[in-house]
N, C-alpha and C positions, 0 to 999 in steps of 0.2 A: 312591411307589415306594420300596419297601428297597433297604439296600445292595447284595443281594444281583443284584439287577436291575436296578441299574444300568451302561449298555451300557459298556466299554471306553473310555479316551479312544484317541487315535490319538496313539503314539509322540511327542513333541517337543511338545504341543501345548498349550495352555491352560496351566495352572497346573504343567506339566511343560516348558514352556517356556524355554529361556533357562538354567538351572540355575546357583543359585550354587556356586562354584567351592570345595570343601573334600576334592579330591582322592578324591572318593567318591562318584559319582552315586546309588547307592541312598541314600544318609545324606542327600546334599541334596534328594531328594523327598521323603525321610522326614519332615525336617527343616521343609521349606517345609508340606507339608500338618497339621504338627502347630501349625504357627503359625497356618494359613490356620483350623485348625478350630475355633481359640480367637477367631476371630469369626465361630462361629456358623454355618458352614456346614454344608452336605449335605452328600451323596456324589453329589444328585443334582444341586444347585449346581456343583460342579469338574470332572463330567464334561462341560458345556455348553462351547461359544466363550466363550473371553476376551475380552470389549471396555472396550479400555483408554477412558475418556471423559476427554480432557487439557482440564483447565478453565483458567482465567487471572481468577479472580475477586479483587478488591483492595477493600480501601476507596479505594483511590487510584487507581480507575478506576470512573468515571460511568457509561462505554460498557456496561458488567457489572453494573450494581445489581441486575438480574434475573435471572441467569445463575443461579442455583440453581434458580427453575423450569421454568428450560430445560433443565437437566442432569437433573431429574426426569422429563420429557419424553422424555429421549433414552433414559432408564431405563426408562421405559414401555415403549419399541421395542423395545429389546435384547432386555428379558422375553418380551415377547409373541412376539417372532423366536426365542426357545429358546435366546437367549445368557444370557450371565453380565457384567451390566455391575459396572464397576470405576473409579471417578472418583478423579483423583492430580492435584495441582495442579501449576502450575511458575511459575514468576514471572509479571508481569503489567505492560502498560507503559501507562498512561496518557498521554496525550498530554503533557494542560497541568501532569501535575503531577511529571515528571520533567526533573532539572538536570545535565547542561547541555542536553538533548535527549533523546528518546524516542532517536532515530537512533542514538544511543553504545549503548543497551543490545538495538537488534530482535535483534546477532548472538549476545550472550549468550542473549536468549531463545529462538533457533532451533538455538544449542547444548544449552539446558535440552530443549526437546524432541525432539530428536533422541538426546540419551543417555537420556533416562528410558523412550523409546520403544523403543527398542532396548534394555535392560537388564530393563524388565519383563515379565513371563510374559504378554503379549497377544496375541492373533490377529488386532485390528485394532484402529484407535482411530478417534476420530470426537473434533474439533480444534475446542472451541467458544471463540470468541474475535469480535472483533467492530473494537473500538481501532486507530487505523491500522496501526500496526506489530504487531499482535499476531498480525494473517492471513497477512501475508508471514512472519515469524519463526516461526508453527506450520507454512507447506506446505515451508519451506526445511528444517526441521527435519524433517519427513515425511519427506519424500523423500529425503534424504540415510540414513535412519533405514531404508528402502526397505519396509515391512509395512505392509498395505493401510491405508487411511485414506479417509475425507471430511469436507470441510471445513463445517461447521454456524458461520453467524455470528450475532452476536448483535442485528442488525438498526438499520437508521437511528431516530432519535427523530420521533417527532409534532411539529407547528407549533404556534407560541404567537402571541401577537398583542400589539399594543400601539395605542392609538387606532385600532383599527380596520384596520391594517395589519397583517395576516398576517408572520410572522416564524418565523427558522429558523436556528439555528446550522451554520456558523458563518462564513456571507459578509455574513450581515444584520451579522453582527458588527463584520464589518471597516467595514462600510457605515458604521455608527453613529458607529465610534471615527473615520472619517474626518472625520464632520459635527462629531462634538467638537473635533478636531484645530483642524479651521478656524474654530469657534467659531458654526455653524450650531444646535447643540447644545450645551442647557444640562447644568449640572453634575447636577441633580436630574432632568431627563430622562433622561441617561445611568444615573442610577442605577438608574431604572424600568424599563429597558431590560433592562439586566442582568438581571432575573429573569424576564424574559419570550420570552428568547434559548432556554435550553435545559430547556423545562419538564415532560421524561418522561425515562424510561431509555432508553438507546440511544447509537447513535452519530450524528456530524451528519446533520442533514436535506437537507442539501444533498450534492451529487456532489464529495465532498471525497474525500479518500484513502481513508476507512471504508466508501463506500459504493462509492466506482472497483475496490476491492481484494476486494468483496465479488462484483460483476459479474465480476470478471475471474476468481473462482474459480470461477462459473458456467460463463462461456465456456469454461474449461480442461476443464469437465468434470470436478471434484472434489466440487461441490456441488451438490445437486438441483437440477432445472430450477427455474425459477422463485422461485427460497428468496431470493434478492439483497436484493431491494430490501421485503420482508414488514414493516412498522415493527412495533419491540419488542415493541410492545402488546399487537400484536394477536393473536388466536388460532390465527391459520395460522402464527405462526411455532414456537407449540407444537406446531402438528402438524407443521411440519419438523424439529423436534427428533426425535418420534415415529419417522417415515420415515426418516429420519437413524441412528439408534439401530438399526432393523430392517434396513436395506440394509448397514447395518456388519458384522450378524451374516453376513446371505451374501456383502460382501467375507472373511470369515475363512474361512468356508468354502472358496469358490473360489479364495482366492489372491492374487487379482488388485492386483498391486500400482500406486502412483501411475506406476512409469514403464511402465505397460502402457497408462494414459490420458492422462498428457499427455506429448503427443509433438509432433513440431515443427509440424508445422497443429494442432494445437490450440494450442499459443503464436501462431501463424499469426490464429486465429480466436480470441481476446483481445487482439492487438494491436487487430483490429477495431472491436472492442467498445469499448476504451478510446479509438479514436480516434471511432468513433460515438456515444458519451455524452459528449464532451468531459470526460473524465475526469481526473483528477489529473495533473499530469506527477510526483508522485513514484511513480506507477506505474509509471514506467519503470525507475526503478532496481529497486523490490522486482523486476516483473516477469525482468529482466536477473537477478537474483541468485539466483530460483527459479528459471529456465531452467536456469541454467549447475550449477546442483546437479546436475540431470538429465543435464548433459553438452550441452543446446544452448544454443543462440547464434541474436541477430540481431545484422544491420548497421545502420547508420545511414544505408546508401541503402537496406535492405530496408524500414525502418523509415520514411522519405521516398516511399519508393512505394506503399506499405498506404497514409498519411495523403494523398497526392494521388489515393488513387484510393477514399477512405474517407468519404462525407459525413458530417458531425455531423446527427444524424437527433432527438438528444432533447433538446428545450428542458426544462431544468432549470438552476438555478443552482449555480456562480458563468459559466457560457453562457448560459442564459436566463432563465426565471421561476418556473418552477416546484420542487416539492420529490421529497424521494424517495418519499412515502406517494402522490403523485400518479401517479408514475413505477409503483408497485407496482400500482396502479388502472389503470394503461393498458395494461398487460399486459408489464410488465417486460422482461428480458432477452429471454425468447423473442420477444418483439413484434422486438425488435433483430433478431433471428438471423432472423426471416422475413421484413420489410423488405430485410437487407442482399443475402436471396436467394442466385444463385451466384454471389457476392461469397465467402461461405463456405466451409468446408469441411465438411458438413453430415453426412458419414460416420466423421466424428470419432466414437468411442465414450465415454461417460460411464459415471462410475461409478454409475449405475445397471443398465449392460448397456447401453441404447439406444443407438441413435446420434441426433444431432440432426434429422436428417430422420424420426426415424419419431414423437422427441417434439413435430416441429412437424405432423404428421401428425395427433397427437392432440389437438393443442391446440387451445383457442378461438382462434377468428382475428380477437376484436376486439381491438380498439386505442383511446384515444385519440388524435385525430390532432392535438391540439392540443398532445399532451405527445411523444408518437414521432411525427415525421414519417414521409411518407412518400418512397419514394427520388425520385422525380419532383420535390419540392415538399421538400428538408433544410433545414434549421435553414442547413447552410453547404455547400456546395458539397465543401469540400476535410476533412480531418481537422482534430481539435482541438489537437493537437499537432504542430510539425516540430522534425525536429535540425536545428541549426547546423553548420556544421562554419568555418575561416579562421586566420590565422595567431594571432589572439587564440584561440581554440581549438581545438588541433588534433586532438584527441583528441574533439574533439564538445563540443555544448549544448545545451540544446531552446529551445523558447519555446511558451508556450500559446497560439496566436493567437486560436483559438477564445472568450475572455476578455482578447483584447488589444484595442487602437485601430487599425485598418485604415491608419489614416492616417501613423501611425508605422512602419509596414513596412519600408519603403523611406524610411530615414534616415543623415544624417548628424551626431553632433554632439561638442562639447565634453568633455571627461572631468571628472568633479566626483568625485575618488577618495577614497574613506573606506578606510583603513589594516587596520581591524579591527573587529569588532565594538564595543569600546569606541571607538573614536574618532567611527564611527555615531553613536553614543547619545548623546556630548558632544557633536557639532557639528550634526544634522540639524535641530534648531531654532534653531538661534543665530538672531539677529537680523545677524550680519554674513555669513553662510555666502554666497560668490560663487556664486549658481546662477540660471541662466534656464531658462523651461519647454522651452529646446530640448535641453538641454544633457543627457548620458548621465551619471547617478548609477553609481559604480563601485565593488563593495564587494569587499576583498579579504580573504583569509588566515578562510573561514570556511568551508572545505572539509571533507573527512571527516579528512584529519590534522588540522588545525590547530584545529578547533571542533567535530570530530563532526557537522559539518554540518544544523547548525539552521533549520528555517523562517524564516531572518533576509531571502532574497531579496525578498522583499514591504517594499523600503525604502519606507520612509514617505513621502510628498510632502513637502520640506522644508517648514516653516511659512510661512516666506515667500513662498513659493509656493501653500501651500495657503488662505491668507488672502488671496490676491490669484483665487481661484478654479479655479487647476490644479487637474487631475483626474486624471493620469493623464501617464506624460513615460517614455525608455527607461530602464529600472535592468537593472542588471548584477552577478553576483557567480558566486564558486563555492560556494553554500550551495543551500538546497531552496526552497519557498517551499509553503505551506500549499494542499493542494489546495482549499480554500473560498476561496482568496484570486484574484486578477484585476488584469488590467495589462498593460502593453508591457514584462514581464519575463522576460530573458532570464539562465536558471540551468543550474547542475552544470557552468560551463566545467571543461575537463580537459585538464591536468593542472591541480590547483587550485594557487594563488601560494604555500603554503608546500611544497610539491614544484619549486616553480623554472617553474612553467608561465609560460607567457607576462604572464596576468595580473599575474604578480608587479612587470613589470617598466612599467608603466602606471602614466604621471603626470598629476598637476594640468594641465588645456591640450592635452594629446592630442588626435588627432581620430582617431574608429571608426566605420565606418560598417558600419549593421544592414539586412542587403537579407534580407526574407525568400523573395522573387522567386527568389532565388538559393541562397536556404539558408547564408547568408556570415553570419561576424561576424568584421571584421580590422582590427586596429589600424594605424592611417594613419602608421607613423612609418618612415624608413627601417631599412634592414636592418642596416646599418653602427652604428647610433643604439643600435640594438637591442641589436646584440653589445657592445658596450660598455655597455649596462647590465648586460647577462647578466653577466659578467668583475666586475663592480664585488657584483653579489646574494652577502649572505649570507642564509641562512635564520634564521628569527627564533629565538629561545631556545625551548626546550620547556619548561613547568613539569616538574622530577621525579615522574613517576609510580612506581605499584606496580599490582599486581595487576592489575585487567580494565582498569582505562586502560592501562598498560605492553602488555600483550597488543594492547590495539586500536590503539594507534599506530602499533604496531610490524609490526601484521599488513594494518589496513583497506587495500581497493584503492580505487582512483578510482571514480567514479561512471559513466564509461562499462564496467565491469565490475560494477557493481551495489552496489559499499562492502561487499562481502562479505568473512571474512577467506580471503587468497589460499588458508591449508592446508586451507579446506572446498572447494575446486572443484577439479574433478577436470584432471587435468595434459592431457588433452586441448582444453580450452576457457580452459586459461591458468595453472590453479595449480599448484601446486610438482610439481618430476618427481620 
């Protein structure tokens, strides 16, 4: 096609989009196109849809080794769809290889894409990211950012084996380091082990945060049907990329923005989902901090009546046995959404245009029943998740039951209080550490101010304890704990102990009792007892900060708000007026 023939773009659109600011709009398109044509373009390249493709590729992220032939993929789409794709990096947050926690940087990275989204000439992008924190950090960023988008992940990793045992990052892991701990596992096992944990690209194999986070952008209807649980590997997640790439082009066209499709049943119908795979509980915060971008909200009785009225429907681990490449075999999410039936809200629209009734309409209706139950015959009766709510937390808690000891539900016991994350790490092996298997481990001051909120809830079975063959006892903190992880742990209390919450004020010999029957967690001390610890709390020293720590201390909310910083949420659902 000559220049000459090539059609008009339409006012504001494509590479005429957004214009940078030099007091002269003809000079900045002049401007921009003179730069754009010094790499190499047509006329007939800039007069197509812009599709921005936001990538998150790092050496210092595992989840992403592959992500450049996935971005190829989505380039494929774009083209073949008659867009103009356009791939811009923004940070990238590795789980294990970020200090102090991924957690401290998801809201910088959903500020990087939100301003880069919003600042470059696109008509839509398409959010390829995979890493726990990287999925919530790209839709929080979207959507705030408010031009059409879908979310492309970068899929769970394959299983590896060792003696003959099937193996999968990253519960087998915890499993492993626990048999070390007690000494069941030797030193040179564990090493063998090590390389045999996570042996493909991708993110964990298991129904950890990466793969909860990936379903739950399924359910929201931002991500193709079925794209969830596709491992890295395999070839259908290059044809989601493809599709991905193509449906982007006609989001740019029609407009349709993220808050056109997820709307509050569709949060509605991902609470679902998350509570029928026995999903993460740090889904609950990300889930809470994309909501409220959008401007919704749930409650923590809305959120208690989904899970009592939500069975865990998919044996997978760290709830059951199996892994995510099985789960994508069984027929994945949709299998979920046609199980749960009119449990749903099935006229939800996606961003593909359908609504979910007409893509279960199309769909294959097998299942395996050994991986997705069926609702007659669930994994568990009730949801994988409940809040807490008691005077120990009054702002709310969760606990994963679904990955808990039944038999610890309904307890009472002893406070064994650990200070801080350093004092953890000093005393949780001592050989003198005063603990019985009844007795509630208490970890304080590692909330989103005080520690940015680390995977540290997953306390350790103290050694003397775990040499004597404990397995499992109540722990307690205001930190997160690793969605691969498992246990009678109960996290995110709020207000967290360096805000003055309750927890702060919790000692050695206390007595709390944990009813999940009841959705309680309250500390047994009088009220009077209380007040006079409160009057006595100072809060701990801050190190001096600068830059993005000073920012995030100063701004993170609690964890029943999602840890988001307050001036991104809109002053309707709690942030600044």
């Amino acid at each position: 096609m000559s220049p000459s023939e090539v059609p008009p773009r339409p006012p504001g659109t494509g590479f005429d989009r957004d214009l940078t600011h030099y007091g002269d709009v003809g000079f900045a398109s002049y401007l921009r196109r003179t730069f754009t044509k010094s790499m190499g373009y047509t006329e007939d390249s800039l007069s197509r849809p812009t599709i921005g493709i936001v990538t998150s590729e790092s050496g210092f992220n595992n989840c992403h080794r592959q992500m450049p032939e996935l971005v190829e993929a989505v380039k494929r789409g774009v083209m073949l769809a008659g867009g103009l794709p356009i791939a811009f990096p923004t940070i990238s947050l590795g789980e294990a290889f970020l200090y102090p926690t991924s957690m401290k940087f998801r809201n910088l990275m959903a500020m990087d894409v939100e301003e880069m989204v919003r600042a470059q000439p696109v008509d839509s992008v398409v959010l390829v990211g995979g890493c726990d924190k990287t999925v919530p950090a790209q839709l929080m960023g979207a959507f705030s950012a408010a031009k059409p988008a879908i979310q492309l992940v970068t899929g769970p990793m394959m299983t590896g084996s060792y003696q003959g045992e099937r193996l999968g990052a990253c519960t087998d892991c915890r499993r492993f380091w626990g048999r070390y701990r007690s000494g069941e596992v030797t030193q040179p096992q564990i090493n063998a082990v090590e390389g045999r944990l996570a042996t493909t690209a991708g993110t964990c194999a298991v129904m950890g945060t990466a793969s909860t986070m990936a379903c739950i952008a399924e359910a929201l209807g931002i991500s193709i049907p079925g794209s969830a649980a596709i491992p890295n590997v395999h070839a259908d997640r290059l044809r989601a990329g493809e599709h991905s790439g193509a449906l982007a082009v006609d989001l740019a066209r029609t407009g349709v923005a993220p808050s056109e499709i997820v709307t509050k049943d569709s949060v509605v119908n991902a609470l679902r989902v998350l509570l029928a795979i026995g999903g993460s509980t740090n889904a609950v915060i990300h889930l809470t901090a994309m909501s409220r971008r959008l401007g919704l909200s749930f409650s923590d009785e809305e959120f208690n009546s989904l899970s009592d009225s939500t069975p865990v429907l998919v044996d997978l681990k760290p709830s059951g046995e199996h892994y995510m490449e099985d789960f994508h075999n069984a027929g994945g999410v949709p299998a979920v959404f046609r199980e749960l039936g009119d449990l749903m809200n099935l006229d939800c629209t996606l961003v593909t245009g359908q609504t979910w009734r007409q893509v279960l309409d199309d769909w294959d209706d097998w299942r395996d029943e050994s991986v997705v139950h069926s609702l007659a015959q669930p994994v568990s009766p009730v949801g994988g998740i409940v809040a807490l709510s008691g005077n120990l937390a009054p702002r709310g808690a969760i606990l994963k039951r679904s990955a808990a000891s039944e038999e610890l539900f309904e307890s009472e016991g002893r406070a064994v209080v650990f200070e801080s994350l350093d004092d953890l790490a000093n005393r949780i092996d001592s050989p003198d550490l005063d603990v019985e298997p009844d007795d509630f481990l208490v970890l304080k001051n590692a909330g989103p101010v005080a520690a940015a909120m680390p995977e540290a809830g997953y306390i350790p079975i103290p050694k003397v304890l775990a040499e004597r063959g404990v397995k499992d006892m109540v722990r307690m903190s205001d930190a997160r704990m690793s969605g691969t992880a498992y246990g009678t742990i109960v996290l995110h209390i709020a207000p967290e102990a360096a805000a003055g919450g309750p927890l702060a004020l919790v000692r050695n010999g206390d007595r709390i009792r944990l009813s999940v029957r009841s959705k309680s967690l309250d500390l047994l001390v009088a009220d009077d007892e209380l007040d006079r610890r409160r009057r006595a709390w100072t809060p701990s020293e801050q190190e001096p900060d600068r830059g993005y720590s000073l920012l995030y201390r100063e701004h993170v909310t609690q964890a029943d708000q999602g840890c988001d910083f307050d001036f991104c949420i809109p002053s309707d659902v709690g942030g600044p007026a």
